[in-house]
Every structure is written in structure tokens, then in C-alpha cells.
N, C-alpha and C positions, 0 to 999 in steps of 0.2 A: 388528477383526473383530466382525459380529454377526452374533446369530444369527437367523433369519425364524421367523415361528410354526411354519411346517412341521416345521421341523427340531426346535426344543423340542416341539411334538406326538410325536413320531420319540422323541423321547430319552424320554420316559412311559408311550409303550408297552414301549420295550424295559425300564423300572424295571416296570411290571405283566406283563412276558413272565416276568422273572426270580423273581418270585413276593417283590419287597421293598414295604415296604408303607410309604406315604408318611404323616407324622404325620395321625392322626386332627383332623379342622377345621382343617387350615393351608394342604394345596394349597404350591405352594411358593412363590408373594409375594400379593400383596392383587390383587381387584378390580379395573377400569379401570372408571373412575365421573367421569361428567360432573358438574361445579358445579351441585348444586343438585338430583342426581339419586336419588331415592330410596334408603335405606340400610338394611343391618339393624340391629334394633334391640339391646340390649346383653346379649340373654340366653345361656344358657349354650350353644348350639343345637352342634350339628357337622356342620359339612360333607362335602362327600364328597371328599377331597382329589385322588385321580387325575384330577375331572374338570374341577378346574380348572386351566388355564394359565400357565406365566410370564406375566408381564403386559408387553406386546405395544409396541413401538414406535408411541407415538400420537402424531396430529396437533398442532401446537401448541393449547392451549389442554383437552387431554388430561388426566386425571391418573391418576395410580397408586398404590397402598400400598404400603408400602417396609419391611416384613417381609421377611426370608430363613433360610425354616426348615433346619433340615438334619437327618439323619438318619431313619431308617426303624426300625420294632419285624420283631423276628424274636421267633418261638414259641420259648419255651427254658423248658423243663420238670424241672426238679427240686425233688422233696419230700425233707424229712428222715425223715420220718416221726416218730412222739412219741420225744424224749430224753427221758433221765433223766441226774442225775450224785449217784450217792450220795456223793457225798468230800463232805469239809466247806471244801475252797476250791474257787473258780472251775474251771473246768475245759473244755477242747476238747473237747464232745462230737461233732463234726460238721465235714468238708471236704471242700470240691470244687473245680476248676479248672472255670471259667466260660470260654471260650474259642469265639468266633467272628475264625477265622483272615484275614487281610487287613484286617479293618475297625481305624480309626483311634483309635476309642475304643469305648468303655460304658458301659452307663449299666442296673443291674437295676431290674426291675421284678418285686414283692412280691404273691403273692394272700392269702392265709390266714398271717396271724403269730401265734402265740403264745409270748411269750416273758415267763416269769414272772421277780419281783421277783428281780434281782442278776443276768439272764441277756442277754447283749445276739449281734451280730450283727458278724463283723472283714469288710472289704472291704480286701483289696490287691492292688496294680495290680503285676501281673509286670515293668513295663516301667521306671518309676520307684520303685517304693515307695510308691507314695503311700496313707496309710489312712485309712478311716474306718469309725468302730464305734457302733454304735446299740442301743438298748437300745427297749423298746417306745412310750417314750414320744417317743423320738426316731423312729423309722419314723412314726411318725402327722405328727409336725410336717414330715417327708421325703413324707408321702402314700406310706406304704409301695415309697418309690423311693430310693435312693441319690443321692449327686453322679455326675460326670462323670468316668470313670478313662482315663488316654491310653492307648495300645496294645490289642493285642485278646485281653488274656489278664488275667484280675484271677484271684483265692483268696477264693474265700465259706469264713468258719469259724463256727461256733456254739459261743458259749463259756456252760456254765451253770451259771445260779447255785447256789452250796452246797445238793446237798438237795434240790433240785428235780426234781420230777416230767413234768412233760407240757410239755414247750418243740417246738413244730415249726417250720420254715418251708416257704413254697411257692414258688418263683420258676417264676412266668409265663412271663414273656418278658424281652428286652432289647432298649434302643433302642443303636444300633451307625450310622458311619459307613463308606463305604466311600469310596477315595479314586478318583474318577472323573475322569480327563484329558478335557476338554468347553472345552479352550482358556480365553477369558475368564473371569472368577471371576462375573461379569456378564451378561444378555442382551442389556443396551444402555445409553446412559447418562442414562435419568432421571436429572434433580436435579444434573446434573453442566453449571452453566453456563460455555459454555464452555472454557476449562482445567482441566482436575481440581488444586485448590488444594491439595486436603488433606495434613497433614500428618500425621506421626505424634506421641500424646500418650503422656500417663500418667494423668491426671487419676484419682483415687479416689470420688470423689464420682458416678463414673457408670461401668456396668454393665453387662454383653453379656446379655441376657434367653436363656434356652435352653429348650428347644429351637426355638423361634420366631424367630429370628434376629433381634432387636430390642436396643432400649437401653433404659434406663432409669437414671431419676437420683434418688438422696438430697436429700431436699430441707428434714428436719428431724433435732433433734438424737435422734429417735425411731427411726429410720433406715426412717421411709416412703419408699416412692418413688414416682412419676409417671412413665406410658408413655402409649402412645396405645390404646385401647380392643380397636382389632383386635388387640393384640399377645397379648390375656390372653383374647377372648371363647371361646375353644374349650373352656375349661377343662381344659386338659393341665394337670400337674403341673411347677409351671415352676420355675424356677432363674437365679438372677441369679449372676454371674462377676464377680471382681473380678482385678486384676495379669493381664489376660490376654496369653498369650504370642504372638507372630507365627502364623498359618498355615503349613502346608506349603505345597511350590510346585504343589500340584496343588488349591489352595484350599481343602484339609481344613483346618476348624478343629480349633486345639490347648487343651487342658483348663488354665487352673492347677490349680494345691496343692488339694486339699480343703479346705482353710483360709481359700483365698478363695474359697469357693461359699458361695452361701446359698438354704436354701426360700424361696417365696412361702409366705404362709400362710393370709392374708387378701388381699381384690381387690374394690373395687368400682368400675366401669367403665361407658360408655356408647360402644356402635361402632356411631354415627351418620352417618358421612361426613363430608365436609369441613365444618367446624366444630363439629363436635358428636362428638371423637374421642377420649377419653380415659381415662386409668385412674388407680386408686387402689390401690397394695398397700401391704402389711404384710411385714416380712420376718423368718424363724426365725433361729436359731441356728447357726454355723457347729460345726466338729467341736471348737471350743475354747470351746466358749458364749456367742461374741461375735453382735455385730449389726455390718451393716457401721460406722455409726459408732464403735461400742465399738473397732472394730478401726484406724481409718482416720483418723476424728477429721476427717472433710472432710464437708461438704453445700451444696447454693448451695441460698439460701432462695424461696420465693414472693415476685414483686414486691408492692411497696404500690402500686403503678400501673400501668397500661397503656405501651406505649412508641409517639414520635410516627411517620410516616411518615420515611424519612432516618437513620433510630434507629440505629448499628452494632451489628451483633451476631454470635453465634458459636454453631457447632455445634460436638460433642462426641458423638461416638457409634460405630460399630460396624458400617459401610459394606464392603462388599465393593467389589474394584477389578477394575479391566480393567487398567490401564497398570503395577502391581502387584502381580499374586498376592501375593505372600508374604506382603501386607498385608490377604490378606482378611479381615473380620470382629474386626481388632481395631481401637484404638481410634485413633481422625484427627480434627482438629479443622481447622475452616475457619471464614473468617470475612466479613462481606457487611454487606448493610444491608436493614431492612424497607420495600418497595415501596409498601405499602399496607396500611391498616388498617382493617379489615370488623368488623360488630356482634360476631361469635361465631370470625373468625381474622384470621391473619396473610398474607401474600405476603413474603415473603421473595427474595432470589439467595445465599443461601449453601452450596455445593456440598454435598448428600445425594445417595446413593444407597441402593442394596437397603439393610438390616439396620440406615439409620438411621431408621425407623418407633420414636414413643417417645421419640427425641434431647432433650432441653432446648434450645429455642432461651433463647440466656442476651444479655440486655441488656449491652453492655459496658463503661458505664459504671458501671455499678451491681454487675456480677456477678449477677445476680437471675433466676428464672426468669420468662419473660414468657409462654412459649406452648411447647407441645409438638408437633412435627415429626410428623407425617403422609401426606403425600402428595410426591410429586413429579412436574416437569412437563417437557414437553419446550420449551416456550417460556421456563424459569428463571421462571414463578409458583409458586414450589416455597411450600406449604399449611403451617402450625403453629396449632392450635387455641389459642385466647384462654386464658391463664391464669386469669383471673378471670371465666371463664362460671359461670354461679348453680350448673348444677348439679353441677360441676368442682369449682366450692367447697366446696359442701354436702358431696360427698362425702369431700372430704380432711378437714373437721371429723367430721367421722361417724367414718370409719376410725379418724383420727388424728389428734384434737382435741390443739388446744394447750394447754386446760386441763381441770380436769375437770368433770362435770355440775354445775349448779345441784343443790341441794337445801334444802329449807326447809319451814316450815310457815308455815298462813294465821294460825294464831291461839297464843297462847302463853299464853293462860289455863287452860290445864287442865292434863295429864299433861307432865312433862319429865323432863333428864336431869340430876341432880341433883350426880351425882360419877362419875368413873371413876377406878379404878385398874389400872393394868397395868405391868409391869417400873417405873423409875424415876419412869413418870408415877401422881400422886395430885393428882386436879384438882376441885376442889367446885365449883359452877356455878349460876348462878341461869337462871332461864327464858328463852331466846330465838328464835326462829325459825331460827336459824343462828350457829354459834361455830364459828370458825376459830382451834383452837386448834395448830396446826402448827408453832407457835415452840416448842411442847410436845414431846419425842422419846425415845424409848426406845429400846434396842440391843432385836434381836433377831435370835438365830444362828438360822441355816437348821439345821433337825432339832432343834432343843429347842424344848419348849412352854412357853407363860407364860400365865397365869390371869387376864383379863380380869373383873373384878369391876364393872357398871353398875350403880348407886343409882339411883330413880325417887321423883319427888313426882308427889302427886296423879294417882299411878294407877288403873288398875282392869281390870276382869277383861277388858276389850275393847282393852288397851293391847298392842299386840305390836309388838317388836322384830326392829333386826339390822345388822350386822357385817360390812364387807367391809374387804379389805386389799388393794393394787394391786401384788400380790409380782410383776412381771412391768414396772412400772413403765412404765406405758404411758402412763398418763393416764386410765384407765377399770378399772372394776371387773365388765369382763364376759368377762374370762376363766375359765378352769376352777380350782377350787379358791381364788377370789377371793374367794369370797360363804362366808364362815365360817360365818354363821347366821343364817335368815330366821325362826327358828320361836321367839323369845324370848314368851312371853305371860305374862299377869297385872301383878299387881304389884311383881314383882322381891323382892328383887335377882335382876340377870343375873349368871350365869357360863358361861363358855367357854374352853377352852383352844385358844391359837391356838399352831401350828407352822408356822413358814417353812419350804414344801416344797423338795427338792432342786434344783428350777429357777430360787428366785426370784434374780433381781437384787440383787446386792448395792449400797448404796446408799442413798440415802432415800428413801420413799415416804407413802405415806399412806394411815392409817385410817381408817374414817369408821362413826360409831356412828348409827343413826337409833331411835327408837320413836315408833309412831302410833297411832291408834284406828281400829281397823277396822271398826268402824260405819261410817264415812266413808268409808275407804279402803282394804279389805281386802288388797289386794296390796301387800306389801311389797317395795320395791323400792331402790334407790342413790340416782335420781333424781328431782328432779322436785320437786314443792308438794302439800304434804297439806293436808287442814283441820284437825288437830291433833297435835302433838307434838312436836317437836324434832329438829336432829339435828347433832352435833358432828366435827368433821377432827380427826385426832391427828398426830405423826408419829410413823414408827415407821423409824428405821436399822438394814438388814436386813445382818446379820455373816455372813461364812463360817466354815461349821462348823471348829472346829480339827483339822488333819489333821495326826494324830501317826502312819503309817504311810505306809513310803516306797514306791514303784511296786514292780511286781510284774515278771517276779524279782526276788527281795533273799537272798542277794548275786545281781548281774547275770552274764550269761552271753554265750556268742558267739556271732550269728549265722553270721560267717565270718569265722573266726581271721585274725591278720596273716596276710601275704603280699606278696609283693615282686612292685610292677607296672613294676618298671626298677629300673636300677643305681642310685638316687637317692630310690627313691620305697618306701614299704611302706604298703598299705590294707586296712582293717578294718571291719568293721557287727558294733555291738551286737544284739544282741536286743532287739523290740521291747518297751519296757516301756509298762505300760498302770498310768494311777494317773484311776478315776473320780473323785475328789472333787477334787483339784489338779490337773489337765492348764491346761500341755502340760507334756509329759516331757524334760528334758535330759540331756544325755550329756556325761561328760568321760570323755577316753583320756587315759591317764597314759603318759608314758615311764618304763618302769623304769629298766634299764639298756640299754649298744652302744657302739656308738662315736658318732664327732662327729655333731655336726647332730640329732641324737634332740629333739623334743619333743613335750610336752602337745597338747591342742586347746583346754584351757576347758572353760568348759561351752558347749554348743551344742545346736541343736535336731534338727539330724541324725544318727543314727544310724550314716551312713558320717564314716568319719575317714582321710583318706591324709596322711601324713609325708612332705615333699618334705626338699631338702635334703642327702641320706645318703650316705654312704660306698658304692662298692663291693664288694659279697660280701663283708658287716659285717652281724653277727649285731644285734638292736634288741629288744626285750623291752616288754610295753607290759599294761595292762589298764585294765578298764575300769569304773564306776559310773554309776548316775543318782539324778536329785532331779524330785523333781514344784514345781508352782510354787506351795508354801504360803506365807502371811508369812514362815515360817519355814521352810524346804526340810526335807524329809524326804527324806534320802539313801539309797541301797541300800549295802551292800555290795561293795568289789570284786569282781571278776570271777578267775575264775583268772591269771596271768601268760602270758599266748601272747610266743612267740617266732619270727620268720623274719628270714631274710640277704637281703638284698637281690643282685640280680642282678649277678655278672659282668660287667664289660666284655669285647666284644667283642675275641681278642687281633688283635694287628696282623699285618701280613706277617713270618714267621719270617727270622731269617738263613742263607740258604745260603753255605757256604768250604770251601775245601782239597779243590777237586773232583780223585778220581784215574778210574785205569780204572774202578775198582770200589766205590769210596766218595765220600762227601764229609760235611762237617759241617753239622750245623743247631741254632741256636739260640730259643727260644722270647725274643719279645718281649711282655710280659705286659700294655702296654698300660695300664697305671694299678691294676693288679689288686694287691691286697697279696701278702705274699712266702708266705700260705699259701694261696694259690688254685691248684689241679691244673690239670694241661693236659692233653689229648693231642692226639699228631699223623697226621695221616693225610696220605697218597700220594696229590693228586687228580689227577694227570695223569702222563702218559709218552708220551716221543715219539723213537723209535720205541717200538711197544709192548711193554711187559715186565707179561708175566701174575704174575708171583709177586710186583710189586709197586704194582701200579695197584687204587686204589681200597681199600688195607689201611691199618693204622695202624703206627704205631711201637711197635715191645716195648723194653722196658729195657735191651737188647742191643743196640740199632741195627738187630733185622731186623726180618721184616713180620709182622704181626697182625689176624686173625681179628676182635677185636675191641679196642675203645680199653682204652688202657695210662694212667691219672690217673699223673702227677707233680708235684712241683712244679717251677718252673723253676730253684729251686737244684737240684731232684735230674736234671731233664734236662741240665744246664749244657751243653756245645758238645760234643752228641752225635755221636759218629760212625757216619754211617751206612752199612754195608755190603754187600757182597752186590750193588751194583748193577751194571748192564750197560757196559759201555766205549760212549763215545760215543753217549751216549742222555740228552735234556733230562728230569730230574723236575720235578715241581710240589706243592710240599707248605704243609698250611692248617693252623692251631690253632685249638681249642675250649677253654672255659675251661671250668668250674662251679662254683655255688657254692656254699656249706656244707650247703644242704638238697640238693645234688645236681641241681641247676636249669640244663640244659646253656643254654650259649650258642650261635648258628651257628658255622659254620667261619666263622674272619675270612679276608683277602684270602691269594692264595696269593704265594708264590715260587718262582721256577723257577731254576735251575740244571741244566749239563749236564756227566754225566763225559767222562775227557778221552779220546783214543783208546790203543786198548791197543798204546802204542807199544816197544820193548825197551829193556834198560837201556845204557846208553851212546847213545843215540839223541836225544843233547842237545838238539838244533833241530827234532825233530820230521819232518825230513821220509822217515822211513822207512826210511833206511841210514846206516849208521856208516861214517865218513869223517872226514877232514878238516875238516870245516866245525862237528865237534860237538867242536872239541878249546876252543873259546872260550866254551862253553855248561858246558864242564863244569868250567874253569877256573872261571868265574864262580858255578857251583855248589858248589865247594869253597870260596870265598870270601866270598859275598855271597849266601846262596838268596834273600831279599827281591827282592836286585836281578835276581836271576835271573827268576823267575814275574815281575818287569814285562817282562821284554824278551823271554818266551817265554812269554806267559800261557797259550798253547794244551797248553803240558807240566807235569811235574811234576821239580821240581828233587833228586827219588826216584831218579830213573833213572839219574845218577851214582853208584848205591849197586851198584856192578859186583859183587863181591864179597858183595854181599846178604845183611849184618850188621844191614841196617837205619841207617845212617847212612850218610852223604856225607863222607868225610874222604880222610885224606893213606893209608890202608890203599886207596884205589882206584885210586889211579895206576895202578901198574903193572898191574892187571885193564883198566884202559882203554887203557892202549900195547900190552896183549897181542891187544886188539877192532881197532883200529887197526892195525897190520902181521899181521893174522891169524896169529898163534902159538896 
């Protein structure tokens, strides 16, 4: 099935009848743009997204962008208004349930934050759990937006720091999916040469870009990535996805973990058209302070070469389907061969569609990235721009240089740097335009300061200095808080004290000390060539501060105490604990005490913990503790002891025996239930109908019951039940429960019927005493077993003529009196 433009026209109106508003500059795919046809250029600009079209089934020779955005912003208006929290720990000042009903996920969006030092922001998702918490420096690297939560219900809470005065937040809006049945995931099948090849992958190294519905790929051990220009040119606040999960079948996209989402943070791009389509990012911190590499440990590099025409190769990306829903938007690899190779791209047949704009076309000899995926066609000239176009280059060194800046001076006769000392290093130095001293290294813990002492020869009052540190380990020293000090002047000595802030990377990195004369060169900078002074590299190995306090609660507590989710099974969630300086947080459940099958979990990263394995309506004992992820774990506390039974099995069909006129017996079958498990029984049928016992339970007595009578099945043992009607079928069912009082259904029933209310000496049943019941009764003085087989319709009772209550040799003569009527 496809769709015509009419009908996608039709479907846009009715998203702007409904009042949802489609992403700002995305429109919902790219452009239909001839080879060679004028482009826009790579600024921040935005479009007007309603009033452009899916992109249209084109002639061969056609092409199209192959973005597929999803999701719309809805106005969602809550302020805190200013908190305070005078306690001296952390504390919940602030909650609310964020909830737009039906849609598939969300995603908040932040106007006004202020959240002072030790105060941060909790998101959790009602649907899985999944959290994430940000603190002020984190919402800026988020662009005052969170990840991507499934379901349509998350918990904003403001938690603030000790002592704090003015913390507010203001939520705007929120971006939200709804799930729309619109048939194919697809309007048609750009880039889809002949057979849809794809298959499904895993690969780590490559990314679902959101909300832009593109790919993007890891291409160093920096965790840069490369997309195609249109993918990033609108400037929304993007988001790269990693482990992502299948679609629903109505081709909503599904979120992973918070764990594997990551901000853009940096971008620089050029959305030129076919050949001239690419982009350049930077990527933040996930909610555990990784990068995708840190986390992943996968990248395919830049090639060192072009590839020839015939070349094999392979896509990786993030394609919506037709002949697949379920597979929309995650990740499918296919593989082809390059067509053709142009000054500034590729031609390609390797099957793309929507949301693989950005893909890595990767050489497959090599593994390498060769050109990035762009366009596609309906003649399979499916477009990837040149990996190595100049200004593709230029910008991935820019962003994300493989090493770092030149630095040096023109002459080394005058002012230099004579010695430094700082932590381990004491280094003396004679004059040179550049020393690369980084074989040189010193520890330094994040949050303690060390006093940086620079010596100067042949200074003077025009000689200024300065000091950068690459705590973010990038390769550049032009992040915030990188440039320690620009304003060193005279003739020394320098000092400063340098502290690794809370975010740096732990790892090694690099110092770099410079002084110059600013006569010459006023502007003190990291980079570059002075005409006088020096400037020297240190290293410096950046330590995690030591974390002697364990997560928060200590001792730990329950979210939702044990509880029995079957005869077999008992599941439990800790309380979330929260440790800023070591995350992530683990959880171990302990088994106390119970019966068989009880155990541990470990330690683990989840919170929920269910015990398979257990016994039957068998009591199980359990608590719980955590450790954040120091060298050395800082442990809480246990938890109080919780206790639950596991459920009941279900009993089986009861025994019904010894039916008479008015009674009969029933046994409970317990079904695998231990021997202290209660039963009761109830009356679920009658035929003909008997009001005083349809639909009651069993009393302790054998009669009927208002309400259930618990025994156990030693104390029902082969109840008799009485009181009932002659020649009328019952049907009676058991309930078990178990030790917390946890019913089970009624199990299967059994029927049985009394006998008819026939008179005593009426041995055979058929209504008159005669002759024929003198061998009935014989056989009931001698054999009643044998008797009830060969008269099952009676009771071998009824030989009890004399009505003693036994059948013996005292009935004869009562029965030769029945018999010749005396």
C-alpha cells in the first residue's frame, strides 16, 4: 500500500485541525531536490514544518531526504514556584505527575531553572521505572530538556540541596507521541532497491538521532559522531539513542533505558544538498557520566581513502518499514555495492529508507567510514556524501581534533619557563619554543586543590601568563572551566591552585602552561605561535574523589515490600537510592529465612527483584541493602526484614461418596498445598433446585453457610454433608488461601446426586417391598460393598428395618414382618 500526496496532505490537516504541533524546522522527511538543484545553506534557520510534505513518490532519477521525525510539543505549564529546604540533608521539596494520556512517550521541556549547589531535578517514568536526575549543570548539557521516558505518565520531583533557599523550576511544554494506525510505517519505498534486504542488527557504534528520526555513527575513541547536515540544521535539542528496542505494531517508536540516551552538545554541519550534506557533533553525558564510547567501547573510524566504483558496502541505520512495522525505526543493516564515484559523493544500491538520513555508509573491506547516507532514489541512485570533502574534514578536526593545538613561540631568547612544580612533578627547564613534557604526570583527585608553582627567566613586567587543563578530555582546552588562568603577569613566580571539578574525566589528560609578551601578542590564548615566550605540556592523572558514604537511604528501605505474584514466585523493589559522587546504584535482596527454593539476587542494577523457584503458601523473609560504584563500595545498611507467603495452589475437584436421601460425603483434595493450608467449600450448583443450599458454603457441621468456613483438610477430613434434598445432583468447588489470607478461585467442581428417598426394606429400589428385595437384603447383611455395586442407585441403610442404625442379624425378622405384612 501507498500512500498519494492527497491523502498525506489529508492526514496534516487533520494533525493542524487537532491543534498538535509538528517539530519546529523538521516538516516530517526532507526536501525532493533534483541533482544539482539549489540547497539551503547550513544555518541555524527553521522552517515551517506543517507546510511541508512527506516526500512524494518521484520519478526515477528523483531524490529525497530520508529524515523521519516523530513527535509533536504540547503546551504543559507547571512552575514550582521558589523552594526552600531548611534541613541539613537533601530533601523532596517539590512533585507532580506530568501525564498526557494515550501518547507513547515524553519527553519535558524546561523554561526558567534555577537550582542551587547540591539541588537537582528526579524524572521517573510511571510505566517502567526508568530515572533520570539532573542537577543544574546537567539540564544545560540536556539544553534544559530531559531524555526520552516510554509511557505517558512520568513524576517530576525537586529535591534540594541542605540550606537552600531559591531553587525553582518551570516546565513549558512537552514533546509526546501519539500512536496513529496510518497503515505502512512508510509513504513509499525510496532507497528500497528492489527487495527490502534489511535485516535486523545490534551494532553499538551507531545511534537513532531524536527527535529527527535519523542515524548517526561513533566514529572516534572521543565518542564524536557524523550524520548528514539536514538531520541537526533546525537546531532542536537532539538526542542520540543507543540498545534501541523494537517499535510497537502501530510504528510508534519505543525509548531505551535512560542509560543509553545521550545529549548533542556541540554540531557543526553544512545542509548543502546532494554532496555537500553533513554534520559534525559532540556528544554529553549519559545519566551515569559515560560517553557513548566510555559506555560501549565500539566506533568504525574515518577511512584513509576513498573507495573504487564495484567497492562492497553496508548500511547501518534506523529505516522505517512497510513489509515490517514492528521494525520501525530501529536498527537494520543491508549491504550493496558503490555505483559510482562523483567529486563530493557516492551512488550507492544499498537498501535505505525514511530515518536512514546520517547512516554510515561503511567500506566492507575495511570497516571504515567512507560517505554518509543522504538521500534516496527511486531508480536505486541512493546519494552518501564523500567522507573526505574539505570541508567535512575541516570540521571533524575542528570539533573533534585527534590531537591537540600547536603551540609554540617564534624566538626563545628572551622570557621563559624556567621550572614548574605541582603535585609529584618538579621539572627545571632551559629555553625552548615548545617542551612536551607529558611523560611527566601527577594524580589529581577531582575536588582537592594542588598549588601549581611556575619559575620565569628573563622576565619582565610585559611577560603574562596562563594555564589550561583538558579535565573533560577531549583533546581541546576550550571548554568551561578548562582555562584556570589567563591573567599570570610580571615576573613571577606564578601560583595557582588548580581543583579538578566534579565533571572531569577521570583518566589522563593534559596541562599546558604558556607565558608571552604582550607587547607582541596581548591575547593570551592555548593556541597557536607567539613572538616570545614559551610554553610547556604536563600530565596530569585525574582521580576520583574518595567516596566514603554509601547511597541514600542508609539503612535502605522498601519501595514495595515482598509479595507473592504466584505459587512459586515472590517480588519486591527497593527504594530508589541516589549516590551523586559513585553511581550507578546496586541492589542486593537477601533471603533470610522460608522454605525451599529461597534465594539472594546479588548485587544487581535493578531495583525489582522476583524469587522464582518456591514453594506453595510457604512464608519467605528477605531484605534488602545497596552499594554505589566506589573502588571500594560504600554499602547501606539493611533494610527492615519483609515477609510474604506465596500463593496457594489452586485445589482440585473435591471427592463426593456415600450419597443417601439426605446426605452424602465430601472430601477436600489439597492439590499440592502443604497440610496447613485452610480450605473452604462451597455449594456451586443444584439440580433440581434447593434454595437453602445453592450458592452457600460449608459450616463445620456439614450444613450450609452465609459465609466461608477456613479448615484445614485434616480438620474437614470426609465431611458429611447433610440436610440435602432426596434425588437432587449437587456440585460443590474448593478455595484454598494462604497464610496472608491471599484467596485462591474456586478450583474445578464435582457433582454428585442423592439417592431417592426410598423406604427401609425396599432393597432394589423399585418402590415396593416384595419378594424381589429378599436378595438385596441378604446381600446387605453380608457383603454392603458388594451390595452398593449391584444396586448403586440405593443405600445398603435401608436393610436397617428396625432403625438401630446398623444392618445386621436383629433385622430379619423386621423384614419377614415387611414381607408377609404382619
Amino acid at each position: 500500500m501507498r500512500w498519494g500526496v492527497g491523502v498525506r496532505h489529508l492526514w496534516l490537516v487533520w494533525l493542524g485541525a487537532v491543534g498538535l504541533t509538528i517539530w519546529p524546522g523538521l516538516g516530517l522527511a526532507g526536501t525532493v531536490r533534483e541533482p544539482g538543484q539549489a540547497a539551503p545553506s547550513g544555518s541555524e534557520s527553521e522552517a515551517a514544518g506543517l507546510a511541508e510534505e512527506l516526500p512524494s513518490a518521484g520519478e526515477p532519477g528523483s531524490y529525497s531526504t530520508l529524515q523521519w521525525p516523530v513527535g509533536q510539543f504540547l503546551d504543559y505549564s507547571v512552575d514550582t514556584g521558589i523552594l526552600d529546604n531548611p534541613a541539613r540533608d537533601n530533601s523532596v521539596v517539590y512533585d507532580a505527575v506530568i501525564s498526557v494520556e494515550g501518547s507513547n512517550w515524553l519527553r519535558l521541556y524546561f523554561g526558567k531553572v534555577e537550582l542551587e549547589p547540591g539541588s537537582f531535578i528526579r524524572v521517573t517514568s510511571a510505566l517502567d521505572g526508568e530515572v533520570q536526575e539532573l542537577d543544574a549543570a546537567g539540564l544545560s548539557m540536556w539544553s534544559n530538556t530531559t531524555a526520552y521516558f516510554n509511557g505517558d505518565t512520568v513524576y517530576l520531583e525537586v529535591i534540594a540541596g541542605p540550606q537552600t533557599t531559591r531553587n525553582q523550576v518551570v516546565l513549558e511544554r512537552v514533546a509526546v507521541e501519539f500512536g496513529v494506525e496510518r497503515g505502512p510505517c512508510a509513504p513509499d519505498d525510496c532507497g528500497i532497491c528492489g527487495t527490502d534486504n534489511r535485516v535486523q542488527s545490534s551494532e553499538l557504534w551507531t545511534g537513532r538521532l531524536m527527535p529527527v528520526g535519523c542515524t548517526a555513527s561513533v566514529y572516534n575513541t572521543q565518542s564524536c559522531l557524523v550524520s548528514a547536515g539536514h538531520c541537526v540544521s533546525g537546531g532542536q535539542a537532539t538526542v542520540i539513542q543507543f540498545n534501541v528496542p523494537n517499535s510497537s505494531s502501530n510504528c510508534a517508536t519505543v525509548n531505551p533505558p535512560v542509560a543509553d540516551q545521550f545529549p548533542i552538545v556541540a554540531r557543526q554541519y553544512y545542509d548543502g544538498g546532494i554532496g555537500n550534506d553533513w554534520a559534525v557533533m559532540r556528544t554529553g553525558t549519559n545519566s551515569l557520566g559515560q560517553r557513548p564510547y566510555d559506555r560501549y567501547g565500539a566506533y568504525r573510524p574515518m577511512a584513509s581513502s576513498f573507495a573504487p566504483v564495484g567497492a562492497a558496502v553496508a548500511v547501518w541505520g534506523y529505516g522505517v518499514d512497510n513489509n515490517n512495522p514492528t521494525w520501525s525505526q530501529t536498527q537494520q543493516t543491508a549491504s550493496g555495492t558503490v555505483g559510482a564515484r562523483l567529486g563530493s559523493y557516492y551512488e550507492h544500491n544499498v537498501d535505505v529508507t525514511y530515518g536512514n538520513s546520517g547512516s554510515a555508509l561503511i567500506r566492507t573491506s575495511s570497516s571504515e567510514i567512507i560517505g554518509i547516507v543522504t538521500h534516496c532514489s527511486f531508480s536505486c541512485e541512493n546519494i552518501a556524501t564523500r567522507h573526505d570533502l574539505s570541508n567535512f574534514t575541516n570540521a571533524r578536526e575542528s570539533l573533534c581534533p585527534t590531537s591537540y593545538c600547536s603551540a609554540s613561540s617564534s624566538s626563545t631568547s628572551y622570557e621563559y619557563i624556567s621550572r614548574v612544580e605541582v603535585g609529584t612533578i618538579d621539572n627545571p627547564s632551559s629555553s625552548s619554543g615548545y617542551a612536551d613534557y607529558t611523560g611527566l604526570s601527577t594524580d589529581m583527585q577531582i575536588g582537592t586543590g594542588y598549588t601549581i608553582t611556575v619559575t620565569l627567566s628573563n622576565a619582565s613586567s610585559a611577560t603574562r601568563g596562563g594555564l589550561w587543563v583538558d579535565w573533560n578530555r577531549d583533546l581541546d582546552f576550550a571548554d568551561t572551566g578548562e582555562a584556570i588562568t589567563t591573567s599570570w603577569s610580571g615576573g613571577g613566580p606564578y601560583t595557582v591552585v588548580i581543583t579538578p571539578p566534579t565533571g572531569a574525566v577521570p583518566g589522563q589528560t593534559r596541562l599546558r602552561v604558556r607565558i608571552q609578551n604582550v607587547n607582541y601578542d596581548p591575547t593570551v590564548q592555548p593556541c597557536g605561535t607567539t613572538s616570545r615566550g614559551e610554553v610547556e605540556d604536563y600530565g596530569v592523572n585525574i582521580v576520583p574523589a574518595p567516596d566514603n558514604t554509601p547511597p541514600s537511604p542508609d539503612p535502605m528501605t522498601w519501595s514495595v515490600p515482598p509479595y507473592a505474584v504466584g505459587t512459586n514466585a515472590i517480588s519486591m523493589t527497593a527504594t530508589l537510592a541516589v549516590d551523586e559522587q559513585s553511581p550507578p546504584v546496586q541492589y542486593e535482596f537477601e533471603f533470610v529465612s522460608g522454605g525451599s527454593g529461597g534465594t539472594s539476587s546479588g548485587w544487581q542494577l535493578s531495583r525489582d527483584y522476583m524469587d522464582t523457584g518456591l514453594e506453595p503458601n510457604t512464608t519467605y523473609s528477605y531484605r534488602v541493602r545497596a552499594r554505589d560504584s566506589a573502588s571500594t563500595p560504600n554499602v547501606t545498611g539493611y533494610s527492615t526484614v519483609a515477609t510474604a507467603a506465596t500463593l496457594a495452589n489452586v485445589p482440585a475437584a473435591p471427592t463426593l461418596s456415600s450419597p443417601g436421601p439426605t446426605s452424602m460425603r465430601i472430601d477436600v483434595n489439597p492439590n499440592g498445598n502443604p497440610a496447613y493450608t485452610q480450605f473452604a467449600i462451597m455449594c456451586t450448583g443444584t439440580n433440581p433446585y434447593d434454595l437453602n443450599w445453592l450458592n452457600t458454603w460449608v459450616n463445620a457441621s456439614g450444613r450450609p453457610a452465609d459465609n466461608p468456613v477456613w479448615r484445614t483438610d485434616a480438620e474437614w477430613g470426609n465431611m458429611l454433608l447433610t440436610g440435602l434434598r432426596p434425588n437432587t445432583t449437587y456440585t460443590f468447588a474448593v478455595k484454598a488461601r494462604n497464610l496472608d489470607n491471599i484467596e485462591t478461585l474456586l478450583g474445578p467442581g464435582a457433582s454428585l446426586a442423592t439417592t431417592p428417598a426410598y423406604q427401609p426394606g425396599d432393597m432394589n429400589c423399585d418402590g415396593s417391598i416384595n419378594a424381589f428385595d429378599i436378595d438385596g437384603f441378604v446381600l446387605a447383611l453380608s457383603n454392603p460393598t458388594e451390595y452398593q455395586q449391584q444396586y448403586p442407585n440405593c443405600n445398603y441403610m435401608l436393610g436397617d428395618i428396625n432403625g438401630d442404625g446398623a444392618v445386621n442379624a436383629f433385622d430379619i425378622d423386621p423384614f419377614v414382618d415387611l414381607l408377609t405384612g404382619k
